[in-house]
C-alpha positions in Angstrom: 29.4 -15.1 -19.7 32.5 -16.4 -17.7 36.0 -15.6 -18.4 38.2 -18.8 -17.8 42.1 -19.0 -16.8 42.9 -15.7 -15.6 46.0 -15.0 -14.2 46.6 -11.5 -12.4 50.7 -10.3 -12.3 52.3 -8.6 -9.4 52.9 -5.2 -10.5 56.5 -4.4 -11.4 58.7 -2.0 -10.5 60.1 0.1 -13.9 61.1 3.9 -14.9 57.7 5.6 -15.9 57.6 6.7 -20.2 57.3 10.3 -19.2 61.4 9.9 -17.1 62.5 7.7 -19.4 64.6 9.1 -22.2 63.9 6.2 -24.9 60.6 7.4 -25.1 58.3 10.4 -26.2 55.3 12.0 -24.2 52.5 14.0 -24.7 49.3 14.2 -22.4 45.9 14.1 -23.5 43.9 16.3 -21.3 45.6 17.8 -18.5 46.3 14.4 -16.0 44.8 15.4 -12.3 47.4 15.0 -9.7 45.3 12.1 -7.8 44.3 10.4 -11.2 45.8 7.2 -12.0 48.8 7.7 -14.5 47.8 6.2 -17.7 49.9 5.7 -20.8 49.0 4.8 -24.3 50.9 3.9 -26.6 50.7 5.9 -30.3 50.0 2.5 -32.9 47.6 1.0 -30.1 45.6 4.6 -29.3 45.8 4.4 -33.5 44.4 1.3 -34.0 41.7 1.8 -31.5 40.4 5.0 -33.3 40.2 3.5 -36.5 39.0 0.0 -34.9 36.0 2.8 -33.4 35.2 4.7 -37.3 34.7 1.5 -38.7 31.1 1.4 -37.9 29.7 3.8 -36.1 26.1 2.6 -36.0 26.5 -0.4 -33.1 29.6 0.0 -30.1 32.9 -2.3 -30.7 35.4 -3.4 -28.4 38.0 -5.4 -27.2 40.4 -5.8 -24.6 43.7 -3.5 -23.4 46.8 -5.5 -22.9 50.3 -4.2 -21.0 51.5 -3.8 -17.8 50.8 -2.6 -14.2 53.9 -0.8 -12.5 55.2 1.0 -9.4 57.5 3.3 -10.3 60.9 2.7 -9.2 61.8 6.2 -7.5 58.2 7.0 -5.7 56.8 3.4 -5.6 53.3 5.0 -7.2 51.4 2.3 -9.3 50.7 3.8 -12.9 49.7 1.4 -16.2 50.8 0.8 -19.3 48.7 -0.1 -22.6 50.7 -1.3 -25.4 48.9 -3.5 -27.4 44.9 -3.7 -27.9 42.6 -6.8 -29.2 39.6 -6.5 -30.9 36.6 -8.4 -30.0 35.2 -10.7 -32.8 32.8 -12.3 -31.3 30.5 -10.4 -29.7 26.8 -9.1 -28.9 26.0 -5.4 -29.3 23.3 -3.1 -30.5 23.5 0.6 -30.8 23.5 1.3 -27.3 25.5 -1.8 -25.7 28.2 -3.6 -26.0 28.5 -7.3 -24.0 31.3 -9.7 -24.5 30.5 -13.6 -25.5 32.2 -16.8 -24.2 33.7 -17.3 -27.6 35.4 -13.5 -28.1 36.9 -14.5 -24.7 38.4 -17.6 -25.8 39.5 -16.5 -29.1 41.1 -13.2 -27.4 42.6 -15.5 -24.6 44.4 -17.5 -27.5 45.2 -14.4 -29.7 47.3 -13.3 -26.4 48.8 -16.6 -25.5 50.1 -16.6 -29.3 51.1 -13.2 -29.9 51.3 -11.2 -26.8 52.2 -14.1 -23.9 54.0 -11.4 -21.7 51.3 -8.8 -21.1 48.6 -8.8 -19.0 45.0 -7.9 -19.6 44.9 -4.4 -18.0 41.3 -3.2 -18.8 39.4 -3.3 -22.3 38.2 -0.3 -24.4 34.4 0.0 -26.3 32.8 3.0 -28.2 29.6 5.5 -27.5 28.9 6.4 -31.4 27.5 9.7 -30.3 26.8 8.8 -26.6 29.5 11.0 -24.7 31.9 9.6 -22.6 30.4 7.5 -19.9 29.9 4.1 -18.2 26.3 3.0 -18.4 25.2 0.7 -15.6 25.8 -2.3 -18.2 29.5 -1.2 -18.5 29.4 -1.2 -14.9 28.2 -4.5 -14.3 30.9 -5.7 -17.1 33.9 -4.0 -15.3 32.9 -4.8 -11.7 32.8 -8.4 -12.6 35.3 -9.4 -15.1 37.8 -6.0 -14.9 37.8 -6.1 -10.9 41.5 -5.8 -10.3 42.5 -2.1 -8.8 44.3 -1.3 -11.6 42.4 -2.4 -14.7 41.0 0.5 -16.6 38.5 1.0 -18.8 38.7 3.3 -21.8 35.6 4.8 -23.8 36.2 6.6 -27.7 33.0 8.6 -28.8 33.9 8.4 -32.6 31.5 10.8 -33.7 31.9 13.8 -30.9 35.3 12.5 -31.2 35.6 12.4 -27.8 37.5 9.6 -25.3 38.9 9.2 -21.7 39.8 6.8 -19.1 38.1 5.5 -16.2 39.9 3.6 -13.0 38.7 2.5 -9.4 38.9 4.8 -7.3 37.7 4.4 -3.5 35.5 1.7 -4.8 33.8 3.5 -7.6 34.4 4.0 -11.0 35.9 7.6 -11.9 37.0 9.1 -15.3 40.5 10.5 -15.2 41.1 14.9 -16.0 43.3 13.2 -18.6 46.4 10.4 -19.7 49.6 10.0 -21.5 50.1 9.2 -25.1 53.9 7.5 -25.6 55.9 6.3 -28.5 59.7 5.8 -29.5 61.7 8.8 -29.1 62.5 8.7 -32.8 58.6 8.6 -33.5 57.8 12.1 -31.7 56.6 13.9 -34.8 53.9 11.2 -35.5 52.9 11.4 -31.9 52.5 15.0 -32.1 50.2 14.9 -35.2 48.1 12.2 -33.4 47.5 14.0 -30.4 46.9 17.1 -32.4 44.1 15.9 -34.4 42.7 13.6 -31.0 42.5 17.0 -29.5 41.3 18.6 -32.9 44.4 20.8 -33.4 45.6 21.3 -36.8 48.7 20.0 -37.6 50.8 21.9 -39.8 51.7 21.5 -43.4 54.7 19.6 -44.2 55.0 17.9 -40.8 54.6 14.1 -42.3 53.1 10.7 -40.8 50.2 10.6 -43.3 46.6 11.1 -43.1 44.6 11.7 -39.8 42.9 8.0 -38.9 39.5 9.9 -39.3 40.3 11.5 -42.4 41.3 7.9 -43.6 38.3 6.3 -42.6 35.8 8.6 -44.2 37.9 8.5 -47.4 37.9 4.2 -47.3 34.3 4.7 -47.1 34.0 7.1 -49.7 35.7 4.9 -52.1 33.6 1.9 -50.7 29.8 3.3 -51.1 28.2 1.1 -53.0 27.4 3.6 -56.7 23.8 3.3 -58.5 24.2 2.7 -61.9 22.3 4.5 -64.2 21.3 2.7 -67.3 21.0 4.6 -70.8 17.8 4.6 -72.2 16.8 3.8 -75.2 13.9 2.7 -77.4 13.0 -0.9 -77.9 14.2 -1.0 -81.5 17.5 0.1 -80.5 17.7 -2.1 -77.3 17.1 -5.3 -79.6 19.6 -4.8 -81.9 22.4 -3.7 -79.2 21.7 -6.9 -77.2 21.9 -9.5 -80.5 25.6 -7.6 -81.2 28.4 -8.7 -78.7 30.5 -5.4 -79.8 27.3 -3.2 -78.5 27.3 -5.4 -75.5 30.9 -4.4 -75.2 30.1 -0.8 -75.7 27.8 -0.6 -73.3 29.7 -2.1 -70.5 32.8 0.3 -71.3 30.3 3.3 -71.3 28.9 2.2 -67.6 32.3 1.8 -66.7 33.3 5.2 -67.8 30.2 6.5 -65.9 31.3 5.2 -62.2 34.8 6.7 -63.0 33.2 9.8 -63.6 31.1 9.5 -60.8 34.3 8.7 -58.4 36.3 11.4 -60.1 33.5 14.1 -59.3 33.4 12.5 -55.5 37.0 13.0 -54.9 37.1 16.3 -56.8 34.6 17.4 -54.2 36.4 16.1 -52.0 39.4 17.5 -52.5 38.1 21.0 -52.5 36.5 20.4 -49.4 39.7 19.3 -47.8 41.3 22.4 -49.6 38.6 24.8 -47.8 39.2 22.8 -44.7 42.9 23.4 -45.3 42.4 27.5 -45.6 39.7 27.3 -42.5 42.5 25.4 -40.6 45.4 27.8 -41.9 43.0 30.9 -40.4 42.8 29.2 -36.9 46.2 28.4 -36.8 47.1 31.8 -37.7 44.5 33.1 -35.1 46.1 31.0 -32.3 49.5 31.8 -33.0 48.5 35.5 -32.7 46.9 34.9 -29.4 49.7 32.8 -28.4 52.1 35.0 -29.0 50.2 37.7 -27.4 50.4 35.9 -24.0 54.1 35.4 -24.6 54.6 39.0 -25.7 52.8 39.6 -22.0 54.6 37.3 -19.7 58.1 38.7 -21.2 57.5 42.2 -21.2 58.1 42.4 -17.4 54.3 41.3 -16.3 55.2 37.4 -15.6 53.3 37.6 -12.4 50.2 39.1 -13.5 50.2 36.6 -16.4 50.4 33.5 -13.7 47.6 35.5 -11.6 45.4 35.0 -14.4 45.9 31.4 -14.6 46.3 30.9 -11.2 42.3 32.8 -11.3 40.9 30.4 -13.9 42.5 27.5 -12.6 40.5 28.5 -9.2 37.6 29.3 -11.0 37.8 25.7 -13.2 38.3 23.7 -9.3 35.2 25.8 -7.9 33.0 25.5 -11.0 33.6 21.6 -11.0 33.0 21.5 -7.2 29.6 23.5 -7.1 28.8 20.6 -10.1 29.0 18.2 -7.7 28.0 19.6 -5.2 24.3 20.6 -7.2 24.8 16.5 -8.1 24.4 15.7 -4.6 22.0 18.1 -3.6 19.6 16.7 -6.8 20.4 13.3 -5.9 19.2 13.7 -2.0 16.2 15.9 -3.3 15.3 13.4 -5.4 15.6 10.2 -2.9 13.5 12.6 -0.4 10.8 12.7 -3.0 10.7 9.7 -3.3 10.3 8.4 0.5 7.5 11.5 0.3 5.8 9.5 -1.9 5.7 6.3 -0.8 5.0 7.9 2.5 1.7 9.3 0.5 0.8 6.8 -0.7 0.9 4.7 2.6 -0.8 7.3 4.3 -3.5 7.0 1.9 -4.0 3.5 1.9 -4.1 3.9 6.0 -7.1 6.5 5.4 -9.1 4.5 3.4 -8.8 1.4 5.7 -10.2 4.2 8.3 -13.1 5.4 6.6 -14.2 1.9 6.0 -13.9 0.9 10.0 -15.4 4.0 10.5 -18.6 3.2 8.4 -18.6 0.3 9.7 -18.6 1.6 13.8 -21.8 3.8 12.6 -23.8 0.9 11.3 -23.2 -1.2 14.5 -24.2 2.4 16.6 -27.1 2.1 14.8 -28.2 -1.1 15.8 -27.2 -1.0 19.2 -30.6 -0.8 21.3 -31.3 -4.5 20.1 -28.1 -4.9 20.9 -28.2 -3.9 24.3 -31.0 -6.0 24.7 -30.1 -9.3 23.4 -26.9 -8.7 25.9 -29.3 -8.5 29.1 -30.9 -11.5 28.0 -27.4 -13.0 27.0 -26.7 -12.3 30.9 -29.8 -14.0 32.2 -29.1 -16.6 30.6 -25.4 -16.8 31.7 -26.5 -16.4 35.0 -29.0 -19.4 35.0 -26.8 -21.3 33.2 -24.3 -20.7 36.1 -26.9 -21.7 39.2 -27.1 -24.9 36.8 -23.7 -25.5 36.6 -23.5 -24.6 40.7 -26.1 -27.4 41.5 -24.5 -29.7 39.0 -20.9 -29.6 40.8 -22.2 -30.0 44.0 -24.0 -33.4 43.2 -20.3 -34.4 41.0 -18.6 -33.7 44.7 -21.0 -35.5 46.3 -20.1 -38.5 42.9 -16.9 -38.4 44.0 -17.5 -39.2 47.8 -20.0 -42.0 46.7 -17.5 -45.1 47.7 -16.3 -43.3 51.3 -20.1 -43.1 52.1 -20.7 -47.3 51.0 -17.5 -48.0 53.1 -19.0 -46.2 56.2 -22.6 -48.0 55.1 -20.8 -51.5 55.2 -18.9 -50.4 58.4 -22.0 -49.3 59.9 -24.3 -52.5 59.3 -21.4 -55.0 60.7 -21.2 -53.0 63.9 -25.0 -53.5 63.8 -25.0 -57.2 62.7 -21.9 -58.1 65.8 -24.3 -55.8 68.5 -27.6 -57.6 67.6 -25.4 -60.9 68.0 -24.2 -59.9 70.9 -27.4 -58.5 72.8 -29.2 -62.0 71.4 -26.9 -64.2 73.7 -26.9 -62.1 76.3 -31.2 -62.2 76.2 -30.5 -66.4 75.8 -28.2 -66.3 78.7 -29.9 -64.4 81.0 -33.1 -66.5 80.2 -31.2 -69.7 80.8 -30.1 -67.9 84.5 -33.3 -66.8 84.9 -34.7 -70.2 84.2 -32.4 -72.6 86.7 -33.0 -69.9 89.5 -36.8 -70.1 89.5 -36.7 -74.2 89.1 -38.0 -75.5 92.9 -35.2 -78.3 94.1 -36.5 -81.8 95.0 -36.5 -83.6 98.0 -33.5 -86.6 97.7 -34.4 -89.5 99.5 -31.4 -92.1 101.1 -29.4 -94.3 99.1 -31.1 -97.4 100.9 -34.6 -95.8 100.3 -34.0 -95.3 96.7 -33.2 -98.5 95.9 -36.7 -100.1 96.7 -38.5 -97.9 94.6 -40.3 -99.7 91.6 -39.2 -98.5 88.4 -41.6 -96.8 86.4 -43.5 -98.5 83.9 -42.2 -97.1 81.2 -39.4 -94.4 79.9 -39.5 -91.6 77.7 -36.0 -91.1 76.0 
């Protein structure tokens, strides 16, 4: 669901009903003195009780229009509800009440054309026989949509005939010790009765403004219960001859007719002596309370004023510490009951954890009692590693001696030039020192003179 075009006021600052002299006040409960001042107007607080008796099987609603104030002398915020609109279009069952898109359009429009200058302060559903209370689906519905920190909610029990008020308070949602009902000055009487009979006073005879709206409501549906006609029985002989005659036809209706009057004049006959008994019951508790009343009064005059305030002084002390030893036990169940909780889910953790250790634990005694072949397969295991390690050893050794492969060809090479250029070398010197050798040993010959030489014969031939 989302609410559309909502428009939040400032507060304004006005007289409060219960100062101002035009109007007429009358609290509902007794109003705590740190509760939010509420005021209700007498027609709307009206319409809303008969708006909750009109069907008391399912919860109804609808929304709480006025204004939010600060009062002009203290500058307090308090809120006033003057007009009320009931939801049409809604979804509810007998425990639950939820607004719809539509019943928040059509109550949108319904303000903008009758009520333009209020505001939506807070909206109002019943509990047919719930109690006062906010469920956590009335939560969820204020928090989200009634949000503002002075929007109330307001809950009618129609069949305890029981109501209150709830407001923000610290961030939570509280129900108010009680709230103001206000009308026109003039209108005080009427206000009176209304309170009386919210509160289940009697009112006094004579005193005007009409039926109670309960009162009313059971009598409209007295009047509206369906009746269950009883037909007149007769033989078939008879039946014939009434149906082929239109004046028996006649006579008949007029004579069913004449048996639902009866029937309604026996219902309001018992009716009316119950309200007469209810009358002399109520004229018997007045009387009784006047007594009582005027007892105290008698008291408080008769020179014992103090011990009379004592008294309520005492059970207004008693009413504070009763309600704050409630609480109190509230919290107290509250924390005993998150502690149990975490106990439990501490339980069950713990259990899970012992399981998990009796199954390691099973499992530790079947390895134990397989461990001699266990311890054997490791010595082997370490034979092996250590073989495997010689191996690995031996197999590094001959990867360094991979890696110095080329430095050991370059010193090869190196190595068989120096051997090449020395063998060259000690060859020419052997050739050289033969070809020394050879010219030393050679014997010289003798040279004859010039003129000698030249009369020698040629020899006969020449090698060349």
């Amino acid at each position: 669901m989302v609410f559309d075009d909502v428009k939040y006021r400032e507060p304004e600052r006005r007289c409060r009903p219960d100062r101002d002299r035009r109007w007429a006040c009358l609290a509902y409960g007794l109003p705590g003195v740190i509760d939010l001042p509420i005021y209700l107007d007498r027609e709307t607080a009206d319409l809303i009780e008969r708006h909750a008796l009109r069907d008391t099987s399912v919860e109804l609603g609808g929304i709480l229009l006025g204004k939010e104030c600060l009062d002009e002398k203290t500058g307090l915020p308090f809120v006033m509800v003057t007009r009320s609109l009931e939801a049409k279009h809604y979804e509810n069952t007998q425990a639950s009440f939820t607004y719809t898109h539509d019943s928040w359009e059509e109550i949108t429009r319904e303000r903008d054309r009758l009520h333009p200058d209020l505001d939506i302060v807070g909206w109002y559903h019943t509990h047919p026989d719930f109690g006062i209370f906010l469920s956590s689906h009335d939560q969820f519905i204020h928090r989200h949509f009634f949000a503002q920190p002075l929007q109330v909610a307001y809950v009618v029990d129609p069949i305890r005939q029981t109501r209150g008020f709830f407001q923000w308070r610290d961030g939570e949602l509280e129900e108010v010790e009680g709230y103001y009902l206000y009308t026109d000055r003039a209108d005080r009487i009427a206000l009176t009765r209304l309170v009386n009979d919210l509160e289940n006073f009697p009112n006094a005879e004579g005193g005007g403004g009409g039926l109670s709206p309960r009162l009313e409501a059971q009598l409209i549906a007295m009047l509206t219960r369906p009746v269950t006609h009883h037909a007149t029985t007769v033989d078939r002989t008879q039946t014939a001859v009434l149906f082929s005659l239109i004046g028996s036809l006649v006579g008949m209706l007029v004579l069913a007719a004449g048996l639902v009057l009866y029937q309604m004049y026996q219902e309001v006959a018992d009716q009316a002596r119950t309200l007469k008994d209810l009358q002399e019951s109520t004229g018997e508790i007045v009387s009784a309370q006047r007594l009582a009343l005027d007892s105290l009064l008698d008291e408080a005059s008769d020179g014992h004023p103090d011990k009379f305030t004592a008294r309520y002084n005492h059970v207004v002390r008693e009413r504070d510490e009763a309600r704050k030893e409630a609480e109190r036990a509230k919290t107290i169940d509250a924390a005993l009951t998150d502690r149990s909780q975490k106990l439990e889910a501490d339980n069950l953790k713990l259990t899970k954890e012992y399981a998990s250790a009796k199954k390691t634990v099973a499992k530790y005694n079947e390895e134990r009692k397989t461990s001699p072949d266990l311890l054997g397969r490791l010595a082997f295991l370490e034979d092996a590693l250590k073989t495997k390690a010689q191996a690995i050893t031996e197999k590094d050794a001959i990867l360094e001696t991979v890696k110095d492969a080329e430095k050991v060809e370059a010193l090869i090479h190196s190595y068989h030039r120096t051997w090449y250029t020395a063998a060259a070398g000690w060859g020419l010197f052997l050739v050289t020192a033969l070809g020394l050798f050879t010219l030393i040993g050679q014997p010289k010959s003798a040279l004859r003179p010039s003129d000698e030489s030249t009369n020698i014969d040629p020899p006969p031939h020449r090698i060349a």
